[in-house]
ROGUNU-349896 format. One record per residue (C-alpha): residue number from 1; chain; z, x, y; residue in one letter. Coordinates in steps of 0.25 Angstrom, whole numbers, m for minus. Example, Ala and Ser with C-alpha at 12.3 -4.5 7.8 and 13.67 -1.06 7.14 Angstrom:
2
PT num cadena    c3    c1    c2 residuo
PT   1      A    31    49   m18       a
PT   2      A    29    55    m4       s
//
This chain:
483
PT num cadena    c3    c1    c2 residuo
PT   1      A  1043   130   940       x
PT   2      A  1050   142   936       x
PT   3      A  1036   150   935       x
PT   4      A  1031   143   949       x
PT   5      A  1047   149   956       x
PT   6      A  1043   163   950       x
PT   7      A  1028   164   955       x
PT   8      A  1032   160   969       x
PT   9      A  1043   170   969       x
PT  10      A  1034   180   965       x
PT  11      A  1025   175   976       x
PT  12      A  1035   177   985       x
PT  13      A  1039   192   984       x
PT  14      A  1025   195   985       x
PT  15      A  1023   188   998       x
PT  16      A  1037   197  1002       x
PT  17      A  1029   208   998       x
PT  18      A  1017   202  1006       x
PT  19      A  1024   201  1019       x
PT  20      A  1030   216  1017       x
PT  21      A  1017   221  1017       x
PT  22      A  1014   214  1029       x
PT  23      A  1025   219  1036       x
PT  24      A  1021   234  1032       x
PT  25      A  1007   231  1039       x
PT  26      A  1001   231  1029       x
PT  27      A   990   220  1025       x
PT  28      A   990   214  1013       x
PT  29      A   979   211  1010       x
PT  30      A   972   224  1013       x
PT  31      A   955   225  1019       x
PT  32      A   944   233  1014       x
PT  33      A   948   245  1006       x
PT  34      A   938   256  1006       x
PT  35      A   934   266   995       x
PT  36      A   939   258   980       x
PT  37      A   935   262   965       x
PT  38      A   936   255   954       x
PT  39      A   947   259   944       x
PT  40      A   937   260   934       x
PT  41      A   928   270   943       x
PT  42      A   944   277   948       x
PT  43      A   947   281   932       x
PT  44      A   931   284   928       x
PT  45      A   930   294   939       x
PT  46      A   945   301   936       x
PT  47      A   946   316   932       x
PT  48      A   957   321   927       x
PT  49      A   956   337   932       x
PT  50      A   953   332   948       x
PT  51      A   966   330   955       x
PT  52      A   959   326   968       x
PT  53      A   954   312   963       x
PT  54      A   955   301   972       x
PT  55      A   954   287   969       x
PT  56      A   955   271   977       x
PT  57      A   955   259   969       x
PT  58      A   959   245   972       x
PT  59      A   963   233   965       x
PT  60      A   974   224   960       x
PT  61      A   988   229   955       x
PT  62      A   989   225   941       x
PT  63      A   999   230   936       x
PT  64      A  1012   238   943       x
PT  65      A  1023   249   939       x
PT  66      A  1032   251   952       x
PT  67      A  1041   263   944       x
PT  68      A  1050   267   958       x
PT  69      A  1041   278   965       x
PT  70      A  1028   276   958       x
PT  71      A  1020   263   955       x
PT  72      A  1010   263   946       x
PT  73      A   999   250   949       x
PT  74      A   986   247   939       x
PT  75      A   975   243   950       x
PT  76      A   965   235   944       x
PT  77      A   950   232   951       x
PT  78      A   938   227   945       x
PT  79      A   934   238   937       x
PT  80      A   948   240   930       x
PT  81      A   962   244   933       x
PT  82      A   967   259   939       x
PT  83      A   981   264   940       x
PT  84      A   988   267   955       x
PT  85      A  1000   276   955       x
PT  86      A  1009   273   968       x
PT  87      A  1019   284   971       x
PT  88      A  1030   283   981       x
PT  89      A  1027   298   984       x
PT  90      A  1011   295   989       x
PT  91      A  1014   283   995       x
PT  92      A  1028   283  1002       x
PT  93      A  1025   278  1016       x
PT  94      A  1019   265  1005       x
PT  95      A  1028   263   996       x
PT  96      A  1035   251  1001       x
PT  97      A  1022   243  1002       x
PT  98      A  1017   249   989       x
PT  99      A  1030   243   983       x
PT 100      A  1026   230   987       x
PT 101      A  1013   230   980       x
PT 102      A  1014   222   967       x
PT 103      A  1003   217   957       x
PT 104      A   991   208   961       x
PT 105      A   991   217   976       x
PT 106      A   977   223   976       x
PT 107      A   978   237   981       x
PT 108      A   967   249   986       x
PT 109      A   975   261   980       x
PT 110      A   969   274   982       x
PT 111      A   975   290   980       x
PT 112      A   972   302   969       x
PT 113      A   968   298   953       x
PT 114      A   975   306   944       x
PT 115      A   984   301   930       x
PT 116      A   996   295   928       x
PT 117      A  1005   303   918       x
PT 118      A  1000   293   907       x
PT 119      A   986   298   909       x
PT 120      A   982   286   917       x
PT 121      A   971   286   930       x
PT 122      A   978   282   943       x
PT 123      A   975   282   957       x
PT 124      A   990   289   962       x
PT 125      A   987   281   978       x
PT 126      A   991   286   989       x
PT 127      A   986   273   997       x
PT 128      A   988   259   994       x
PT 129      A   982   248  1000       x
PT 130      A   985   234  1000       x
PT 131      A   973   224   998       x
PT 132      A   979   212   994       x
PT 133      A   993   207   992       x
PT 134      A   993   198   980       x
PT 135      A  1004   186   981       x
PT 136      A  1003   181   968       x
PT 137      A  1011   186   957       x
PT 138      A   999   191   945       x
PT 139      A  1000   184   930       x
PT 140      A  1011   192   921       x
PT 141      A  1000   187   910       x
PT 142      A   986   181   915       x
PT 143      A   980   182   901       x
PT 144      A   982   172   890       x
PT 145      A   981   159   885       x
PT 146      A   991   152   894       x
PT 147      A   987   158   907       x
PT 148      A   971   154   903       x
PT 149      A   971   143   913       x
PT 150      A   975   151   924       x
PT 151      A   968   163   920       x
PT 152      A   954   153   923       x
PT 153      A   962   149   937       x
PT 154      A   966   161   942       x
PT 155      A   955   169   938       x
PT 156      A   957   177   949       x
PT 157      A   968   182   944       x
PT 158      A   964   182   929       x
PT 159      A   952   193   934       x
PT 160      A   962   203   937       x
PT 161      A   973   200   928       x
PT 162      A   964   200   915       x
PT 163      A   952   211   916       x
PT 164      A   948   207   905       x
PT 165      A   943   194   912       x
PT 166      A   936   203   923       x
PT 167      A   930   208   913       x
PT 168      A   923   197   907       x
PT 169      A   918   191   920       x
PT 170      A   911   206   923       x
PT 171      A   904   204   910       x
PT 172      A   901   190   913       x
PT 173      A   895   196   926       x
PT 174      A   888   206   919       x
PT 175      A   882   196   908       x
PT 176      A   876   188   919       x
PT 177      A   870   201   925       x
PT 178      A   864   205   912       x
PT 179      A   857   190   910       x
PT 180      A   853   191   925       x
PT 181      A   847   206   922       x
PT 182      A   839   202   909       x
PT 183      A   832   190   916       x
PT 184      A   828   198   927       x
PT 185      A   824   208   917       x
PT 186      A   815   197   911       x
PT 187      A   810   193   922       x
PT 188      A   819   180   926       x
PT 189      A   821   177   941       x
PT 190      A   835   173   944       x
PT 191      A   835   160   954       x
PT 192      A   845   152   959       x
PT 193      A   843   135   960       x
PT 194      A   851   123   966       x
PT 195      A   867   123   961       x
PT 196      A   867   109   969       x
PT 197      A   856   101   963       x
PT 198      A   851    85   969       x
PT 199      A   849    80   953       x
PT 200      A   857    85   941       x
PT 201      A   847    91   932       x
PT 202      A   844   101   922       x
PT 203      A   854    98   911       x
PT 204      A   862    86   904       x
PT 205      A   877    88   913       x
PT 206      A   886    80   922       x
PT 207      A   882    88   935       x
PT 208      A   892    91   947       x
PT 209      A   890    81   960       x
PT 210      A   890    86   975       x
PT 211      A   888    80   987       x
PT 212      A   878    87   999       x
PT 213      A   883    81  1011       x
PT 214      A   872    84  1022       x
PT 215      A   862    78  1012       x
PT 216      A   871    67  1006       x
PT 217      A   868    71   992       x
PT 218      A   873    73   979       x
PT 219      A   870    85   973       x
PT 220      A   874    91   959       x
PT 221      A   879   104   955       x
PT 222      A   868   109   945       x
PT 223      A   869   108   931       x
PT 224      A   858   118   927       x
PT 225      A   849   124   937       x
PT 226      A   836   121   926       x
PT 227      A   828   110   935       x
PT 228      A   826   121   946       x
PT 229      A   825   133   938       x
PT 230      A   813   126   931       x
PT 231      A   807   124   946       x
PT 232      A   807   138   948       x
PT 233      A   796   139   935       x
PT 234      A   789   129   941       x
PT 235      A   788   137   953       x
PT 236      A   783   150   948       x
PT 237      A   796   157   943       x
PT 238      A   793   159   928       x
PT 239      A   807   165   926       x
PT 240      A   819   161   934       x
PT 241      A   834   161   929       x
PT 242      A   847   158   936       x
PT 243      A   862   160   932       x
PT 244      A   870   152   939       x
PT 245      A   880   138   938       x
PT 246      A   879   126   932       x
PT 247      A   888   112   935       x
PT 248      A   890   101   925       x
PT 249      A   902    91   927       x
PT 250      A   908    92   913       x
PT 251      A   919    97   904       x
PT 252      A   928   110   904       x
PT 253      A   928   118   891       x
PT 254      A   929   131   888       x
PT 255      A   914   131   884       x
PT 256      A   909   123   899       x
PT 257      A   913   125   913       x
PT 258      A   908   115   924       x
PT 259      A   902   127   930       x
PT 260      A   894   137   922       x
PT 261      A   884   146   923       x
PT 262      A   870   145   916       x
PT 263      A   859   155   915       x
PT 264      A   847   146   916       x
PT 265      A   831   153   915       x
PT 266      A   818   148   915       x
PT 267      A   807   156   910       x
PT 268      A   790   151   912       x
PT 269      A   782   150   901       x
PT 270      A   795   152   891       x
PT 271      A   799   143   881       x
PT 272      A   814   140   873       x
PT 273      A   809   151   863       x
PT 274      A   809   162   875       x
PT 275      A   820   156   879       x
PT 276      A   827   159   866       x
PT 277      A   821   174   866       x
PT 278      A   828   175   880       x
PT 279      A   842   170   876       x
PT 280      A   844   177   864       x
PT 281      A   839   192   871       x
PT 282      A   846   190   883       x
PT 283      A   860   185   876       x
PT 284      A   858   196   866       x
PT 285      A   858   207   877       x
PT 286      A   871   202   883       x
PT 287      A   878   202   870       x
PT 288      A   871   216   868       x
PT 289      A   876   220   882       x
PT 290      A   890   213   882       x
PT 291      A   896   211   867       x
PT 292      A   899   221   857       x
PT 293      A   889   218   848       x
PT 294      A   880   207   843       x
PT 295      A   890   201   834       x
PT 296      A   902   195   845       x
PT 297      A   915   187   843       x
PT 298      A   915   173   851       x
PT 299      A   927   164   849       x
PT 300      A   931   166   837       x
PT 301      A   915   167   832       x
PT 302      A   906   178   828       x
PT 303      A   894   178   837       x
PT 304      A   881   186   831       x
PT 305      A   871   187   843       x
PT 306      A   862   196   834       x
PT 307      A   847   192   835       x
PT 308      A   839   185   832       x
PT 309      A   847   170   836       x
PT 310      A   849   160   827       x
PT 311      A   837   150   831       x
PT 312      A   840   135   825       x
PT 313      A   834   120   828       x
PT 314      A   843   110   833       x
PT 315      A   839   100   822       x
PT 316      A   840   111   812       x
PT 317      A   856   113   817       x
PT 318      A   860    99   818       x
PT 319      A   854    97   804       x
PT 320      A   863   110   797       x
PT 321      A   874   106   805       x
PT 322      A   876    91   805       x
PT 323      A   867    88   792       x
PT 324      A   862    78   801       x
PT 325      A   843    79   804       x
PT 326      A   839    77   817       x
PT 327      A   832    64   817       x
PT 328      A   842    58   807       x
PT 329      A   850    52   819       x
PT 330      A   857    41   811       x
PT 331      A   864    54   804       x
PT 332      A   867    60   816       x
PT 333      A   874    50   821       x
PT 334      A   884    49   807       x
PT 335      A   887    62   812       x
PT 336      A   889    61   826       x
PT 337      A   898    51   821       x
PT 338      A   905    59   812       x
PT 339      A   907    71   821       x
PT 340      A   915    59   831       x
PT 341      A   903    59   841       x
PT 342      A   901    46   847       x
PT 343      A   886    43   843       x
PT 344      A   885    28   845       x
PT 345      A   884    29   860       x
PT 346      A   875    43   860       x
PT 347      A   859    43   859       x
PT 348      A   854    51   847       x
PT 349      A   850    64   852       x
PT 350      A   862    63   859       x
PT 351      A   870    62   845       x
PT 352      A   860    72   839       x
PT 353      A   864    83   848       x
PT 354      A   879    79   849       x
PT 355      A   878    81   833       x
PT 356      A   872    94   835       x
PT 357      A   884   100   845       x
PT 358      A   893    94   835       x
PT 359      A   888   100   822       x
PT 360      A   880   113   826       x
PT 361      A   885   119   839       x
PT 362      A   898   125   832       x
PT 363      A   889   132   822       x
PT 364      A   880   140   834       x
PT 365      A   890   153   834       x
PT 366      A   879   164   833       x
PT 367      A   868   163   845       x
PT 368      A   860   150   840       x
PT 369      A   847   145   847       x
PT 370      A   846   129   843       x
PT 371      A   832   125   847       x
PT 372      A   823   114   848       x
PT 373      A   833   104   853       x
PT 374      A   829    87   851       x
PT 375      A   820    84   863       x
PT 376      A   829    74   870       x
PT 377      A   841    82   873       x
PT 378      A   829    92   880       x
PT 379      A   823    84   894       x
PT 380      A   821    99   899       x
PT 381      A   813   105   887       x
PT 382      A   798   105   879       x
PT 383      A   798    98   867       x
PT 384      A   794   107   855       x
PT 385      A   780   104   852       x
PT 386      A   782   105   838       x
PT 387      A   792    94   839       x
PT 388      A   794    85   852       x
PT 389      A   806    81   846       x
PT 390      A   812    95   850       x
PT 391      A   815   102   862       x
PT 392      A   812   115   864       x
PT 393      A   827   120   867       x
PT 394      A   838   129   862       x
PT 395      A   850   131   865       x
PT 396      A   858   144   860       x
PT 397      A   871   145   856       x
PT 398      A   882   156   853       x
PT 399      A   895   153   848       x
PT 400      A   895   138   846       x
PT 401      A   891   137   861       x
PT 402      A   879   134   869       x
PT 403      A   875   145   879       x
PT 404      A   860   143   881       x
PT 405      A   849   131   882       x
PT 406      A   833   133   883       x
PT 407      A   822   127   882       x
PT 408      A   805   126   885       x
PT 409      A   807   119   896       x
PT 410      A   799   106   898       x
PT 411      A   790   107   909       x
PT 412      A   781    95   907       x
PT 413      A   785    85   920       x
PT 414      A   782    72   913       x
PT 415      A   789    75   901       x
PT 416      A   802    81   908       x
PT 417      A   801    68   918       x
PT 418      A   802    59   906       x
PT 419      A   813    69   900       x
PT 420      A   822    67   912       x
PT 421      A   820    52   913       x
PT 422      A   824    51   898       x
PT 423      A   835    62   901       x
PT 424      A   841    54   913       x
PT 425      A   842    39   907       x
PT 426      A   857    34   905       x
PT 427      A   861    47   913       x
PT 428      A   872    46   926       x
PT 429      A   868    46   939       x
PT 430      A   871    60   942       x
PT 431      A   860    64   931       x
PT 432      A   849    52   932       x
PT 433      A   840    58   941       x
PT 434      A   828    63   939       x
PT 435      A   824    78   943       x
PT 436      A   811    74   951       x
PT 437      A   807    86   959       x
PT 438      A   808    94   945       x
PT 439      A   798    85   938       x
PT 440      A   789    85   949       x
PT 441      A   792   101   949       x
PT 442      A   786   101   934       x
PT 443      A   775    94   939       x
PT 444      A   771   107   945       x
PT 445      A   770   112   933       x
PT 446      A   782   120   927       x
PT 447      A   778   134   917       x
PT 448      A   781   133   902       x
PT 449      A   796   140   902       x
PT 450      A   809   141   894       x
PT 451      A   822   140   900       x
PT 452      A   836   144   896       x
PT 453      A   851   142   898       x
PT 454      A   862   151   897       x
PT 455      A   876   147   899       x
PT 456      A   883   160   905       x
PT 457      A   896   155   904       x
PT 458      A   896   153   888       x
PT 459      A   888   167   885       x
PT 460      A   898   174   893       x
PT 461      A   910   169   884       x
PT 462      A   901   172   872       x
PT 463      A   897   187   877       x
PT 464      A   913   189   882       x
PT 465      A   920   181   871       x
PT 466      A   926   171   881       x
PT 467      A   928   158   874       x
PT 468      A   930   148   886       x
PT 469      A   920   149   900       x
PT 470      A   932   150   906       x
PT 471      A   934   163   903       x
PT 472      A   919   167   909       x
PT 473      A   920   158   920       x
PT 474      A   928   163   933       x
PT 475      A   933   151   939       x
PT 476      A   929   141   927       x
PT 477      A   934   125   932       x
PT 478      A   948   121   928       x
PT 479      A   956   109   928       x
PT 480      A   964   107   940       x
PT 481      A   978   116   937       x
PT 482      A   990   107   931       x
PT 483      A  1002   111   940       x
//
């Protein structure tokens, strides 16, 4: 109660200051503002022998000395922060409104560059312009364990509170471009299919469930854009990629969002092997171009990104792990039960691949293709010819973590019709129906390809050391606030 009287006194003296502005004629939420540079651009261009240097920058007032006849302000913009010096000397006719200002105000402050006594840039204004009034009272300390919570709901202010976030989601942005740039570069075109999809195909989820009014149907927020990407191969485009959202209705952790993004390509006449070649270069050249070296710290891990990748068989792994073979299920399930997972009511490859999550995943800390996943948990993907039993499948992992799946797609109609029906007994409603116009897509005739996964969300925490996808994620989805 105390905090709450506090924050609305606070928020009253600045809605006084508010209505003093007003009163002055001035507005306080400013217009355009012509002719701004960056702080970074404002301090790289500054020489110290020319006196006739001027300067305009705006921003936010992060932080504010009033010392009587001279106020000092640290303007922060996008690009960093840049000192204002305010002097009652320069700005008499002013001064009361420039008393009023207080920190959070965004300002356009412009006038000669020189240094402060202490050797510091600043921009010495002899004009100020208000832009907008801020009402709330900033965080004494946004940063920290305790604030996390509202650091994730008020990221708004978290942006321009801590740099250091900014910072992370430019590089984010920048990783994203780089990805973007070395498809193109390989000859990838980047499309865009349905978000809202009639059948909830593509991937084993819980899918999100709208309603189109004017058509009276229900639609489902996608959970992977696979089905239509693989349509464009069937059309003629031998190399189409998309980054984009995925939906599925599941659980909050600080390894999964509802929401994510998902790099997904498709490549003709590739297989999973290509698709391994692909992941491995175009993750080596973002750690190249974003980490210190090939050796990087991860949550408390070590991670060597050095090639060649570790390339292991999903039986192999299970077995070193669990001490359990593949096909010796009656041991598998002794396991299962040991580990406390509920076998009794699970079909065997199920408690094959829980096993395998249980026992192996925590050793995957460098980067780790595991291949040739059991066919059944693989509707999408060729079977080895070597041995139908497997799929031709990887999926690679980095610090215990799963960032990317692939596979040879299967591209045989009545294979992948009978896969899908196998696939969709004992499923719920939401999931039970079969993708018809994609098999009778296949029936066209769809190339030999591979077709690969990224999670971005997961490789951005590795490549920036954030260890929860809240911190790579703008607006990641909260429980309702407790009062």
């Amino acid at each position: 109660m105390a905090k709450r009287e506090e924050k609305n006194k606070f928020e009253q003296q600045r809605q006084r200051r508010l209505e003093q502005i007003v009163e002055m004629g001035i507005d306080p939420y400013g217009g355009r503002y012509e002719g701004v540079e960056s702080a970074t651009d404002v301090k790289g261009r500054f020489k110290d022998d020319d006196d006739s240097q001027q300067a305009n920058s705006a921003g936010r007032i992060v932080l504010l000395r009033d010392i009587g006849k001279l106020i000092f302000i640290t303007l922060r913009d996008s690009s960093g922060t840049i000192q204002i010096g305010l002097s009652k000397k320069l700005l008499a006719e002013s001064w009361k409104f420039i008393k009023l200002l207080e920190l959070g105000d965004i300002i356009g402050a412009s006038g000669q560059l020189g240094k402060t006594r202490t050797g510091e840039i600043t921009i010495w204004a002899d004009n100020v312009t208000l832009l907008s009034k801020s009402l709330r009272q900033p965080p004494e300390k946004f940063h920290g364990l305790a604030d996390i919570d509202l650091r994730y709901r008020q990221r708004y202010v978290d942006l321009w509170a801590n740099p250091e976030v900014t910072e992370l989601f430019k590089k984010r942005s920048a990783i994203v471009s780089t990805i973007r740039q070395s498809l193109e570069d390989k000859g990838f075109l980047e499309v865009e299919t349905p978000m809202m999809q009639t059948i909830a195909g593509g991937a084993a989820a819980k899918p999100f469930i709208t309603h189109h009014n004017s058509l009276d149907m229900d639609l489902y927020l996608r959970i992977a854009p696979e089905l239509f990407l693989k349509r464009l191969l069937i059309g003629g485009m031998e190399k189409v990629f998309e980054i984009n959202r995925n939906f599925r209705n599941e659980g909050l952790s600080r390894f999964h969002n509802p929401e994510f993004t998902m790099m997904e390509l498709y490549q003709a006449y590739g297989d999973y092997n290509v698709m391994m070649d692909l992941t491995e270069e175009l993750i080596s050249l973002l750690v190249e171009k974003y980490c210190a070296g090939p050796v990087i710290e991860f949550d408390g891990m070590e991670i060597d990104f050095s090639r060649p990748w570790r390339r292991a068989k999903y039986a192999d792994l299970l077995k070193e792990h669990s001490g359990c073979a593949i096909d010796d299920i009656k041991a598998i399930r002794a396991k299962a039960k040991k580990l406390g997972l509920n076998e009794s009511e699970m079909d065997d490859m199920v408690v094959i691949n829980e096993v395998f999550e249980a026992t192996v995943e925590d050793s995957l800390v460098n980067p780790t293709f595991v291949i040739d996943y059991p066919a059944p948990l693989c509707p999408l993907t060729k079977r080895s010819k070597e041995n139908p039993d497997y799929a031709e499948r990887f999926e690679m992992f980095i610090a215990k973590m799963e960032l990317a799946n692939a596979y040879t797609e299967l591209n045989d109609p009545a294979v992948q019709e009978e896969n899908f029906r196998v696939q969709l007994r004992g499923q719920d409603e939401t999931m039970a129906t079969m993708d018809e116009d994609f098999i009778n897509a296949l029936k066209y005739g769809m190339p030999p390809a591979g077709g690969l996964g990224i999670g971005i969300d997961r490789l951005v925490m590795v490549l920036t050391g954030a260890t929860s996808i809240r911190d790579v994620v703008l607006f990641p989805l909260l429980k309702p606030a407790s009062e």
